[in-house]
Residue frames as a rotation matrix with the C-alpha (Angstrom) as fourth column:
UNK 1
-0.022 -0.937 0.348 -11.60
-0.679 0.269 0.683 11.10
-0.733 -0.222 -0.643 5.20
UNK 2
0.783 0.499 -0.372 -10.28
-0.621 0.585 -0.522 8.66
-0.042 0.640 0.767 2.58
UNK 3
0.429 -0.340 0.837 -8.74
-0.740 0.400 0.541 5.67
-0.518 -0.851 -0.080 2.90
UNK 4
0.427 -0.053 -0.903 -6.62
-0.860 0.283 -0.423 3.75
0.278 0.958 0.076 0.84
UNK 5
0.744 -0.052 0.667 -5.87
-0.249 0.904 0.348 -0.20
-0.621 -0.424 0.659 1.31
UNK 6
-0.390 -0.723 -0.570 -2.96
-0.897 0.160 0.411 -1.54
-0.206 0.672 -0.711 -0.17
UNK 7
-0.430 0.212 -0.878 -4.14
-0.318 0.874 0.366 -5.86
0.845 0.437 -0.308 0.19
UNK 8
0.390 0.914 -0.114 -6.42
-0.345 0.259 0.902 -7.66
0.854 -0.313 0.416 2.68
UNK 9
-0.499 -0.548 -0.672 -3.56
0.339 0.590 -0.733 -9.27
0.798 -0.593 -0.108 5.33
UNK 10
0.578 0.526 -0.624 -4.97
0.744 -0.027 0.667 -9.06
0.334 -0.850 -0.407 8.97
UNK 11
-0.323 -0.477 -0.818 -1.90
0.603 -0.769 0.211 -6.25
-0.729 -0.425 0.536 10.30
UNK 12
-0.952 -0.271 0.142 -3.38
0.303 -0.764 0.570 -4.13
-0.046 0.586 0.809 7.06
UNK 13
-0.433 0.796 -0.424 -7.29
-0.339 0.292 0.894 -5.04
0.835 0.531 0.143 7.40
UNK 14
-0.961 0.053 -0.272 -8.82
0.227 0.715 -0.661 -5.16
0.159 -0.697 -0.699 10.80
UNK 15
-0.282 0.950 0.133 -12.24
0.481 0.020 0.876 -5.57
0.830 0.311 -0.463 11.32
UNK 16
0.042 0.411 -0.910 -12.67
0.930 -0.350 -0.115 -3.94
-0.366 -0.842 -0.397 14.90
UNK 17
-0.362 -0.255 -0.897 -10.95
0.298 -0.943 0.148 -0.70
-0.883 -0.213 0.418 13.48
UNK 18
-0.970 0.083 0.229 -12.38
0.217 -0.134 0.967 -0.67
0.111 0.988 0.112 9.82
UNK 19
-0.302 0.943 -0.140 -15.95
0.702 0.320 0.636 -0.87
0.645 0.093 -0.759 11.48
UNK 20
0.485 0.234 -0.843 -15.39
0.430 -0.903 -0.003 2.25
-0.761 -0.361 -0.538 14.42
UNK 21
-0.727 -0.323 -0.606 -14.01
0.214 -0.945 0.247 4.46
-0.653 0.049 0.756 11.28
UNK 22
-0.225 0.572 0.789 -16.85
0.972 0.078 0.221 3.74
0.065 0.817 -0.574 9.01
UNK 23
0.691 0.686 -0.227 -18.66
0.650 -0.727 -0.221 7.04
-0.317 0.005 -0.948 10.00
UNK 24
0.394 -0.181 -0.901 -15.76
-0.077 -0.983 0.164 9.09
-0.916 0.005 -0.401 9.14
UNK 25
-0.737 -0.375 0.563 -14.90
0.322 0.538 0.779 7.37
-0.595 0.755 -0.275 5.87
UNK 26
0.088 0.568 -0.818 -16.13
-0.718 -0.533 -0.447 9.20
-0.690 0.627 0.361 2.88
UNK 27
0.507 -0.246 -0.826 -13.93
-0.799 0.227 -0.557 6.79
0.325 0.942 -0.081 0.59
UNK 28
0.354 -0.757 0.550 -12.21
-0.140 0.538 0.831 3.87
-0.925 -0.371 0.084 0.51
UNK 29
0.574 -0.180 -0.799 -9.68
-0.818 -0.170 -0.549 3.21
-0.037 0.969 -0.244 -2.42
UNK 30
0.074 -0.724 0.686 -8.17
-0.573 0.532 0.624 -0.25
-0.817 -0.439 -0.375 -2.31
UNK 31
-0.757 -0.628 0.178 -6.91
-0.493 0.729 0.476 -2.88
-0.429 0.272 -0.861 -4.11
UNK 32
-0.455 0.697 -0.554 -9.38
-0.638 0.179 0.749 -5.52
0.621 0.694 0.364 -6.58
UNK 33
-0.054 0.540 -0.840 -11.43
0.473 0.755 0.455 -7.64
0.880 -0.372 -0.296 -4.61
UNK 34
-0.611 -0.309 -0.729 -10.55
0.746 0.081 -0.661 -6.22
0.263 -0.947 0.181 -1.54
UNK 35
-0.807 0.501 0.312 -13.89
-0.383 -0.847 0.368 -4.05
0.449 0.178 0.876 -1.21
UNK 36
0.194 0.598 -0.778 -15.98
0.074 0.782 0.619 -7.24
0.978 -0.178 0.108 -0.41
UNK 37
-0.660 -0.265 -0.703 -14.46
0.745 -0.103 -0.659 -7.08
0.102 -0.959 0.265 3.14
UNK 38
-0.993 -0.050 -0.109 -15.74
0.070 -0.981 -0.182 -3.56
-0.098 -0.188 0.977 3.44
UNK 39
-0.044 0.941 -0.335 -19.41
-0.237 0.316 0.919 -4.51
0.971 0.119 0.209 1.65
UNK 40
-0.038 0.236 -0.971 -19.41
0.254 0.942 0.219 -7.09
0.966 -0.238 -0.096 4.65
UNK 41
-0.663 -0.397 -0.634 -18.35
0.746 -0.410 -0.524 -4.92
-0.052 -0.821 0.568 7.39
UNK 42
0.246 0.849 -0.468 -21.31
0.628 -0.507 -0.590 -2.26
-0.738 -0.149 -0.658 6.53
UNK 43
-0.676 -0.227 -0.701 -19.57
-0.263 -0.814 0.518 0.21
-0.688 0.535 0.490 4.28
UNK 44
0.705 0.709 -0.024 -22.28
-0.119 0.085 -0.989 1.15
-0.699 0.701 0.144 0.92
UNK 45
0.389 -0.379 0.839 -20.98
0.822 0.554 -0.131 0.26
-0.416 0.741 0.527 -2.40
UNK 46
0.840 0.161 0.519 -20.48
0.403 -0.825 -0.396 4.13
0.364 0.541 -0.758 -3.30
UNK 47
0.958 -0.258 0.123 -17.98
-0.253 -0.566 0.785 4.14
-0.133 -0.783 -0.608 -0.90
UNK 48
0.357 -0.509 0.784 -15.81
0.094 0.854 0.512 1.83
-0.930 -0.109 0.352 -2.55
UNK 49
0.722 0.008 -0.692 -13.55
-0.686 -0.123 -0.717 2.28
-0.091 0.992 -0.084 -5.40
UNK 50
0.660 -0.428 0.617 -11.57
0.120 0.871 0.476 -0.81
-0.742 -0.240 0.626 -6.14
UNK 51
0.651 -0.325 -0.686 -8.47
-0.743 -0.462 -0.485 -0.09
-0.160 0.825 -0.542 -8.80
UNK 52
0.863 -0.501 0.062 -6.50
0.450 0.708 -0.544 -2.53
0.228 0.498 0.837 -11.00
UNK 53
0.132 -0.747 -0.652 -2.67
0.459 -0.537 0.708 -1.50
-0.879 -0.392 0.272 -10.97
UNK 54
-0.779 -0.157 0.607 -1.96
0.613 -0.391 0.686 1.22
0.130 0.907 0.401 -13.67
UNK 55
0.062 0.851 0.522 -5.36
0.619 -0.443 0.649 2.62
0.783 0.283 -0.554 -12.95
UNK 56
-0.932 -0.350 -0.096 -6.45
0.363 -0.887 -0.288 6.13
0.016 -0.303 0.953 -11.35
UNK 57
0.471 0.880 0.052 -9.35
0.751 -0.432 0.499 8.21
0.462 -0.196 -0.865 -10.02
UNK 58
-0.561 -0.268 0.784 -9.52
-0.093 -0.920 -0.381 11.69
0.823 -0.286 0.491 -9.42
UNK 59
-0.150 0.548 -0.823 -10.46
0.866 0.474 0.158 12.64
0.477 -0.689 -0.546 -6.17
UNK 60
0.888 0.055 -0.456 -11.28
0.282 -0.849 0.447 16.10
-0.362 -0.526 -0.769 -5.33
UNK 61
0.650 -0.624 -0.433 -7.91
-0.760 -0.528 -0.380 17.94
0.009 0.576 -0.817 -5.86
UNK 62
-0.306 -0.812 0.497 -5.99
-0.657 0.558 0.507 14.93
-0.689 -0.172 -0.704 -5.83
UNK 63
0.542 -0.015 -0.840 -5.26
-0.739 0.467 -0.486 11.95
0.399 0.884 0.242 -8.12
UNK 64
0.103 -0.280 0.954 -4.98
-0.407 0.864 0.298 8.32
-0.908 -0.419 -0.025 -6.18
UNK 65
-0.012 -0.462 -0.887 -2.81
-0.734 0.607 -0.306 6.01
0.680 0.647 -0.346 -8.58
UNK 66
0.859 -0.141 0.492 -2.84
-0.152 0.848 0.507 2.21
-0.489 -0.511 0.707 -7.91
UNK 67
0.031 -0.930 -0.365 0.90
-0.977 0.050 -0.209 0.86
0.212 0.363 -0.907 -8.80
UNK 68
0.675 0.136 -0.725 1.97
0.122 0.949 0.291 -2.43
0.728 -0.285 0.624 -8.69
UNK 69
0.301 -0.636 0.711 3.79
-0.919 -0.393 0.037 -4.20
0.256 -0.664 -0.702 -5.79
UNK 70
-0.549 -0.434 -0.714 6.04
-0.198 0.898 -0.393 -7.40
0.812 -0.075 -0.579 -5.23
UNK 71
-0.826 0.129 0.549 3.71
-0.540 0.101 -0.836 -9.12
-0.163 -0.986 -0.014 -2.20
UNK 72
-0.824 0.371 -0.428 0.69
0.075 0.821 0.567 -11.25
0.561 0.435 -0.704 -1.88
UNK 73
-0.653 0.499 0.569 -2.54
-0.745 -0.559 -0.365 -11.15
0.136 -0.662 0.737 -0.19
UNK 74
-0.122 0.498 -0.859 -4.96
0.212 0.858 0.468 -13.68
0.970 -0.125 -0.210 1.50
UNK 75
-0.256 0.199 0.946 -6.61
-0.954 -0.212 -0.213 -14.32
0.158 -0.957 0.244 4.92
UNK 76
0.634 0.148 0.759 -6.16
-0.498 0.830 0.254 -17.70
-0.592 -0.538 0.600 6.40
UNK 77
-0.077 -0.216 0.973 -5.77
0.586 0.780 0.220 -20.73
-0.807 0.587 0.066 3.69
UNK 78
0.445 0.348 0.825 -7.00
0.868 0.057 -0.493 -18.77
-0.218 0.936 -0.277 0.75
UNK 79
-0.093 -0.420 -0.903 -4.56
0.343 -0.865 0.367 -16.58
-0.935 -0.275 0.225 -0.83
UNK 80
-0.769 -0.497 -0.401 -4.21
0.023 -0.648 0.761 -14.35
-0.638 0.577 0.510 -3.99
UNK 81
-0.132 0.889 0.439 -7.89
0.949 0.241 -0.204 -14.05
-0.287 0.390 -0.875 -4.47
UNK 82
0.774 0.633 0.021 -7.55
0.603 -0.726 -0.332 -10.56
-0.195 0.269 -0.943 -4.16
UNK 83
0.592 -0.731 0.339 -5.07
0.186 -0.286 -0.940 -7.71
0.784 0.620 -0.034 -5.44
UNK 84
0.171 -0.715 -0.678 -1.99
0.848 -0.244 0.471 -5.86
-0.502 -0.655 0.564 -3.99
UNK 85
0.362 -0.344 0.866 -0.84
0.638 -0.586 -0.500 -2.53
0.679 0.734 0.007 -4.53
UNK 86
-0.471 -0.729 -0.497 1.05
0.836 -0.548 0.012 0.67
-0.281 -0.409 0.868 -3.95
UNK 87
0.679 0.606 0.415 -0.73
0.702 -0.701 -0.124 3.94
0.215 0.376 -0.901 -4.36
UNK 88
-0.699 -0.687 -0.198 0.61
0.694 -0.719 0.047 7.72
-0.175 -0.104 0.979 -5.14
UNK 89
0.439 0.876 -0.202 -1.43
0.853 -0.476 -0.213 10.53
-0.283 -0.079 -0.956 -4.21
UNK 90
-0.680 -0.320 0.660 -0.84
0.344 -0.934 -0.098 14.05
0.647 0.160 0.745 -6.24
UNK 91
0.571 0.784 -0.241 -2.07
0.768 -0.615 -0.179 17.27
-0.289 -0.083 -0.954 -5.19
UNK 92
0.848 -0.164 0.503 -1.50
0.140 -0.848 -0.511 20.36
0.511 0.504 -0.697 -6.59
UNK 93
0.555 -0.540 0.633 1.21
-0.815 -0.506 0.282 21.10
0.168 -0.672 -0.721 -3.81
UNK 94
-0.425 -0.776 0.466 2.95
-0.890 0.451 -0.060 17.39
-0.163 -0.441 -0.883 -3.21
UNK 95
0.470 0.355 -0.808 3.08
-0.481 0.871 0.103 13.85
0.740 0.340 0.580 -4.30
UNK 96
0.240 -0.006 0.971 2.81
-0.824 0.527 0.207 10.82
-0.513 -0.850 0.122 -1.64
UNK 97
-0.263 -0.123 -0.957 3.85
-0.699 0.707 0.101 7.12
0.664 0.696 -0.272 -2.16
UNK 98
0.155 0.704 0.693 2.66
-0.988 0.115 0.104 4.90
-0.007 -0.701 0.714 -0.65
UNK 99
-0.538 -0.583 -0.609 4.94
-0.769 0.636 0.071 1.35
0.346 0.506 -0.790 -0.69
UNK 100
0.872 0.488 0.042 2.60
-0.451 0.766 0.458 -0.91
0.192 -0.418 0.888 1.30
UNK 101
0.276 -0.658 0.701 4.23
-0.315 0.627 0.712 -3.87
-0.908 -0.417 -0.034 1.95
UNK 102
0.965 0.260 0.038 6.38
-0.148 0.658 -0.739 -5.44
-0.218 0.707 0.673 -0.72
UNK 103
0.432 -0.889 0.148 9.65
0.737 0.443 0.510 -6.90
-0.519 -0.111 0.848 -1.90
UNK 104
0.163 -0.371 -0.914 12.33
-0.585 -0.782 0.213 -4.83
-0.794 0.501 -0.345 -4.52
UNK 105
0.184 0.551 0.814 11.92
0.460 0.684 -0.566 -4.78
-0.869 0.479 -0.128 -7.71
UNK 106
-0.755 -0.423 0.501 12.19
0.656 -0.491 0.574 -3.28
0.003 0.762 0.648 -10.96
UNK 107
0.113 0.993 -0.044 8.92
0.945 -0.094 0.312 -1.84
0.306 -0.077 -0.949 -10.47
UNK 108
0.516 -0.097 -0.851 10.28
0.555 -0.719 0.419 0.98
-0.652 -0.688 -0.317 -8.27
UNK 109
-0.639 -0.421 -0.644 12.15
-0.103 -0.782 0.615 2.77
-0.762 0.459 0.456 -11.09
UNK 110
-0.439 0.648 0.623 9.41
0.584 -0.321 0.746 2.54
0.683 0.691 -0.237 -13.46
UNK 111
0.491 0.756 -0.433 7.25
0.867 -0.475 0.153 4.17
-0.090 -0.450 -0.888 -10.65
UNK 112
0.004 -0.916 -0.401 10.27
0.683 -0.291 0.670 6.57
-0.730 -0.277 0.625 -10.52
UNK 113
-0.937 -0.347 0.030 10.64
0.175 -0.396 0.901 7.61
-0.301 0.850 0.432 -14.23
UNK 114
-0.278 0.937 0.212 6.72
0.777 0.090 0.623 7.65
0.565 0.338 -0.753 -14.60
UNK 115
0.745 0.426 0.513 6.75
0.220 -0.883 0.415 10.33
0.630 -0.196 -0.751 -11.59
UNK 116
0.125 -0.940 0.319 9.55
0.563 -0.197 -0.803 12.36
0.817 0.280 0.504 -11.72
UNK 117
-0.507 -0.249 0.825 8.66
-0.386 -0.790 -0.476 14.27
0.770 -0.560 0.305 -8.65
UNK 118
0.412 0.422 -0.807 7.89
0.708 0.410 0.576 11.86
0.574 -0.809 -0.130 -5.44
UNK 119
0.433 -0.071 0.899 7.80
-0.507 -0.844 0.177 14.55
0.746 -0.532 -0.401 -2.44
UNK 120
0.014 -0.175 0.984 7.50
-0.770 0.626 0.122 11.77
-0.637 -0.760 -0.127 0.41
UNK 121
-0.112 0.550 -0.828 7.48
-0.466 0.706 0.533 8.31
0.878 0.446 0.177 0.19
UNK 122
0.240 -0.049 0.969 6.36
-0.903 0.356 0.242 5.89
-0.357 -0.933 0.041 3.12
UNK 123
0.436 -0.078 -0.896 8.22
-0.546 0.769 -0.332 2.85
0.715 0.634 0.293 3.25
UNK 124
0.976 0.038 -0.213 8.42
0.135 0.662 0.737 -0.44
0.169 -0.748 0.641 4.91
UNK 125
0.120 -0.973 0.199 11.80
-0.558 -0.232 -0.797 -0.93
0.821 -0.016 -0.571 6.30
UNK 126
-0.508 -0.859 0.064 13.60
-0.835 0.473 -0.281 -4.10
0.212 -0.196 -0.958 8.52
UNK 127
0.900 0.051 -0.433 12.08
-0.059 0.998 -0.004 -7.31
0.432 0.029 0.901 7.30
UNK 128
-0.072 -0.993 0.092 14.76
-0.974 0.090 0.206 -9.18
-0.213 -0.075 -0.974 8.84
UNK 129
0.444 -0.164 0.881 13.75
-0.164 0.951 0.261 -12.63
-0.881 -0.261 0.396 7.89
UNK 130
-0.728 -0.677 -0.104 15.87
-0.324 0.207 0.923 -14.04
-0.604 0.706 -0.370 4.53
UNK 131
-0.529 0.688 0.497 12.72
0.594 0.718 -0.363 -15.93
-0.606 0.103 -0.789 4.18
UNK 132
0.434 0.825 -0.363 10.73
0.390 -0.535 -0.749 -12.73
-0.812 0.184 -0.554 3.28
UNK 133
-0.312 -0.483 -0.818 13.01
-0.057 -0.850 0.523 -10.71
-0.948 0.210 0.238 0.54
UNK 134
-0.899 0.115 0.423 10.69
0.403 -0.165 0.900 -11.13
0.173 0.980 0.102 -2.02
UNK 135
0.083 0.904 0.420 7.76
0.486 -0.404 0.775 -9.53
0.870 0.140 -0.473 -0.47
UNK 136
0.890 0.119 -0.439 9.47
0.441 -0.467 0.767 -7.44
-0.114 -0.876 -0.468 2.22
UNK 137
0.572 -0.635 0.519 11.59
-0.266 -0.742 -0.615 -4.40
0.776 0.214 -0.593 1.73
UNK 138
0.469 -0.634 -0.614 15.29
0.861 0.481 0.161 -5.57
0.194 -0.605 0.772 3.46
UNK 139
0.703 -0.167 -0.691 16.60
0.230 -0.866 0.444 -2.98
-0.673 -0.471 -0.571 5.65
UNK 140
-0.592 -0.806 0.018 20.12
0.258 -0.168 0.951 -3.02
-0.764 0.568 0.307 2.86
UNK 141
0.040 0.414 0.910 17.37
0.952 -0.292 0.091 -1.98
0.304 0.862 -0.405 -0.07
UNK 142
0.653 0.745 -0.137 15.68
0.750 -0.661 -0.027 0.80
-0.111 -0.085 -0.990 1.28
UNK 143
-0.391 -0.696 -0.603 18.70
0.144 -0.693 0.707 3.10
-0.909 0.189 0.371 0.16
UNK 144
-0.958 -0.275 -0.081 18.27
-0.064 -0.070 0.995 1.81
-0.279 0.959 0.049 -3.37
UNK 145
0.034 0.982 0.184 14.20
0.983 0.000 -0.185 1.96
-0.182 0.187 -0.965 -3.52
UNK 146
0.400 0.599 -0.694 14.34
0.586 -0.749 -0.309 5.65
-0.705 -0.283 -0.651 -2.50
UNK 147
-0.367 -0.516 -0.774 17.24
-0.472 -0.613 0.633 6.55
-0.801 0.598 -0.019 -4.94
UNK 148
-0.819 0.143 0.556 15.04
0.499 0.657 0.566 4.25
-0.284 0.741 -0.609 -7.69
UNK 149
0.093 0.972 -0.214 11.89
0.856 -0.188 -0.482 6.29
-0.509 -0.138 -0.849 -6.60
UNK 150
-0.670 -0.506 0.543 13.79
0.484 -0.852 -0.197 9.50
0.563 0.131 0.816 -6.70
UNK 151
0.631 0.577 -0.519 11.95
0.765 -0.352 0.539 10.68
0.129 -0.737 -0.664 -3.22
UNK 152
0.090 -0.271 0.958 12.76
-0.254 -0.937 -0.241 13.56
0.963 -0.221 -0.153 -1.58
UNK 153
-0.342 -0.408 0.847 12.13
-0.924 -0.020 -0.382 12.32
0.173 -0.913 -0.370 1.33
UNK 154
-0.184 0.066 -0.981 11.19
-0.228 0.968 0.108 9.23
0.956 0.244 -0.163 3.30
UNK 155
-0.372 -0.103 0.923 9.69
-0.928 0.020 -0.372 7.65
0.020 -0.995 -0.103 6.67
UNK 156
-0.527 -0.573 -0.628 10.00
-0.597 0.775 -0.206 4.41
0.605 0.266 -0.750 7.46
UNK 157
-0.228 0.547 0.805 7.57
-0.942 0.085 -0.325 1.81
-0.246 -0.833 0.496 8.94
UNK 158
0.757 0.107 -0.645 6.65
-0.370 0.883 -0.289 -1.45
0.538 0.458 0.708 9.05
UNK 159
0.138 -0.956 0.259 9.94
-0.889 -0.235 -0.393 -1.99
0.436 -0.176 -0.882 11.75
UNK 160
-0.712 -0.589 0.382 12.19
-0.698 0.539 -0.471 -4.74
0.072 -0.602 -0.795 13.25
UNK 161
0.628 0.712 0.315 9.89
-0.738 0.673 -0.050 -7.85
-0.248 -0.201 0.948 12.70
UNK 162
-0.540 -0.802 0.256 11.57
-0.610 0.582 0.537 -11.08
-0.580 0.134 -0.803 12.71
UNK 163
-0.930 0.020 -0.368 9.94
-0.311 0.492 0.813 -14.27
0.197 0.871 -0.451 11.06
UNK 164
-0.784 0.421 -0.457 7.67
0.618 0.461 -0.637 -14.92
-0.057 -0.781 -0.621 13.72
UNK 165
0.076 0.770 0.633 5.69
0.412 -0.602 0.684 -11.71
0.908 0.209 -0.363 12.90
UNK 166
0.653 0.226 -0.723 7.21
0.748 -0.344 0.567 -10.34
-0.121 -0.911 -0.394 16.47
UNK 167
0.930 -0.282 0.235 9.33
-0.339 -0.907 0.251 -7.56
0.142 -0.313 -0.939 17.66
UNK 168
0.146 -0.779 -0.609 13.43
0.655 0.538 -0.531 -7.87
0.742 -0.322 0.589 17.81
């Protein structure tokens, strides 16, 4: 199995579940800095590819792109030590996106015009706080992301959180 990280937040990055999948984890593909967790948690360094945005590694038949994304990353007090990103997986048969968390941007039609053929994408969908709409896809974007991406399709996650980080 391989596993790609978008940034380090605690709902993207837990340590109980990162540590029972180690054994089935061939790869991990994540964001800059954000390997060190993984070092620390037992994973070997071979397991780890860390990628700038813009950058790429084949993988078997596929091709894992890091992209950028509007969002931030930190645990606790100490933030933007490490990256953020969005990844798109080809394979021969179907490209994935992969929005993590992040706000809208112009970003999403360069990702768009750079790959003309997104199959899926997974995107977040109903930040509902005002507070967040630069680093959380508002439920009134997510029309104009997918028709920036040019997706085919779409499924939506990341739902109905207010500011509080709860359920509405």
């Amino acid at each position: 199995m391989t596993y790609c990280l978008s940034h380090n937040h605690w709902d993207h990055l837990d340590y109980r579940t990162i540590t029972e999948l180690r054994e089935k984890v061939d790869k991990v593909v994540c964001s800059l800095g954000v390997g060190t967790h993984f070092e620390r948690w037992g994973y070997c360094a071979e397991q780890l590819v860390e990628l700038d945005w813009e950058e790429h590694i084949p993988y078997d038949s596929l091709v894992i792109h890091s992209l950028p994304a509007r969002h931030f990353s930190g645990r606790g007090l100490v933030l933007n030590k490490t990256l953020w990103s969005s990844f798109l997986i080809e394979s021969p048969s179907l490209t994935l996106y992969l929005g993590s968390d992040g706000g809208y941007g112009s970003h999403f039609k360069r990702i768009g015009r750079r790959f003309s053929t997104i199959d899926w994408a997974i995107l977040e969908n109903g930040q509902y706080s005002k507070d967040w709409r630069f680093i959380h896809i508002m439920p009134e974007q997510l029309t104009q992301v997918v028709s920036d991406l040019n997706a085919r399709h779409v499924v939506t996650v990341h739902h109905s959180k207010d500011i509080r980080g709860t359920s509405l």
